[in-house]
C-alpha positions in Angstrom: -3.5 48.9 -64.6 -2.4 45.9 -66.3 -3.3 42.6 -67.6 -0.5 39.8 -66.6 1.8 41.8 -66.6 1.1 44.0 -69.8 -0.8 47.2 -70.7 -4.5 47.1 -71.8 -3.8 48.2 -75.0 -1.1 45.4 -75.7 -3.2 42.8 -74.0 -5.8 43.6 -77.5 -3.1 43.7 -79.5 -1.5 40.7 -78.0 -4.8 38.7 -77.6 -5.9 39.1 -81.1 -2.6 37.7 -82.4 -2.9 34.7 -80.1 -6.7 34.7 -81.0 -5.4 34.3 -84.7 -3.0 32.2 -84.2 -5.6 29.5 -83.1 -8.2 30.6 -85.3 -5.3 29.0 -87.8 -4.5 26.0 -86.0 -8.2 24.9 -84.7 -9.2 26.0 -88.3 -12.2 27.9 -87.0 -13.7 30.5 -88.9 -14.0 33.5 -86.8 -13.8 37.7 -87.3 -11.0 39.5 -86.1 -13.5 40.4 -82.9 -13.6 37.5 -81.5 -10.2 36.3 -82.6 -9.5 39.5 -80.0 -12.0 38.0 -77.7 -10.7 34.6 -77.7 -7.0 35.6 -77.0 -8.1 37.8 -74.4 -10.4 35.8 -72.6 -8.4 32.5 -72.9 -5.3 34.2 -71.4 -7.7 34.6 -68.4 -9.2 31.7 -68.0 -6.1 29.9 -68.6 -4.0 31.7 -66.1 -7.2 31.4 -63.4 -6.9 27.5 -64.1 -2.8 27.2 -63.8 -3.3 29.5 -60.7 -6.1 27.4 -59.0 -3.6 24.0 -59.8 -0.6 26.1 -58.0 0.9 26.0 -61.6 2.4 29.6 -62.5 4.9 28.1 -65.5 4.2 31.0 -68.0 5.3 33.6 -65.9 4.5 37.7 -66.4 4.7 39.6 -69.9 3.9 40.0 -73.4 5.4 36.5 -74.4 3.6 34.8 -71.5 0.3 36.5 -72.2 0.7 35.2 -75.9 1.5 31.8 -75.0 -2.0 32.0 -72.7 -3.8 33.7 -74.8 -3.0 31.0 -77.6 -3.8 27.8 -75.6 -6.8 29.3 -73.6 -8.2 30.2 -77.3 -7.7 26.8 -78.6 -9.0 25.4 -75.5 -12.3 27.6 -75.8 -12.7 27.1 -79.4 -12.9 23.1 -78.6 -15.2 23.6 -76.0 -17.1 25.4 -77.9 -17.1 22.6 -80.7 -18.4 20.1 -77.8 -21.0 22.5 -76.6 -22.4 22.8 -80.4 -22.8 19.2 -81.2 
């Protein structure tokens, strides 16, 4: 079983680096949970989105899933910036 085309346990791995990584650029200040949580999830939910516009353009593996899991973190950590205000 694998998530987008990597293992489970490199999709945490993966997902909390990409979770970091916009944890440093959006300047949020979150653990090392949810920086796992955000990378994770926004890998998801970006790749659900790009699938439901017919848009595949990351394509499958660890590099992909980092480049996901980076801009569907940034996008939830703005959202949640509008939700909190």
């Amino acid at each position: 079983m694998s998530v987008n085309g990597v293992g489970w346990i490199a999709a945490i791995i993966i997902g909390g680096l990409a979770g970091w990584l916009a944890e440093m650029v959006m300047k949020s200040n979150t653990g090392i949970f949810m920086n796992i949580v955000l990378g994770i999830v926004g890998a998801v939910v970006l790749n659900a989105i790009l699938q439901a516009l017919n848009l595949g353009v990351f394509g499958v593996g660890w590099v992909a899933y980092l480049i996901t899991g980076f801009i569907g973190a940034c996008l939830l950590i703005w959202a949640g910036r509008l939700v909190r205000r």
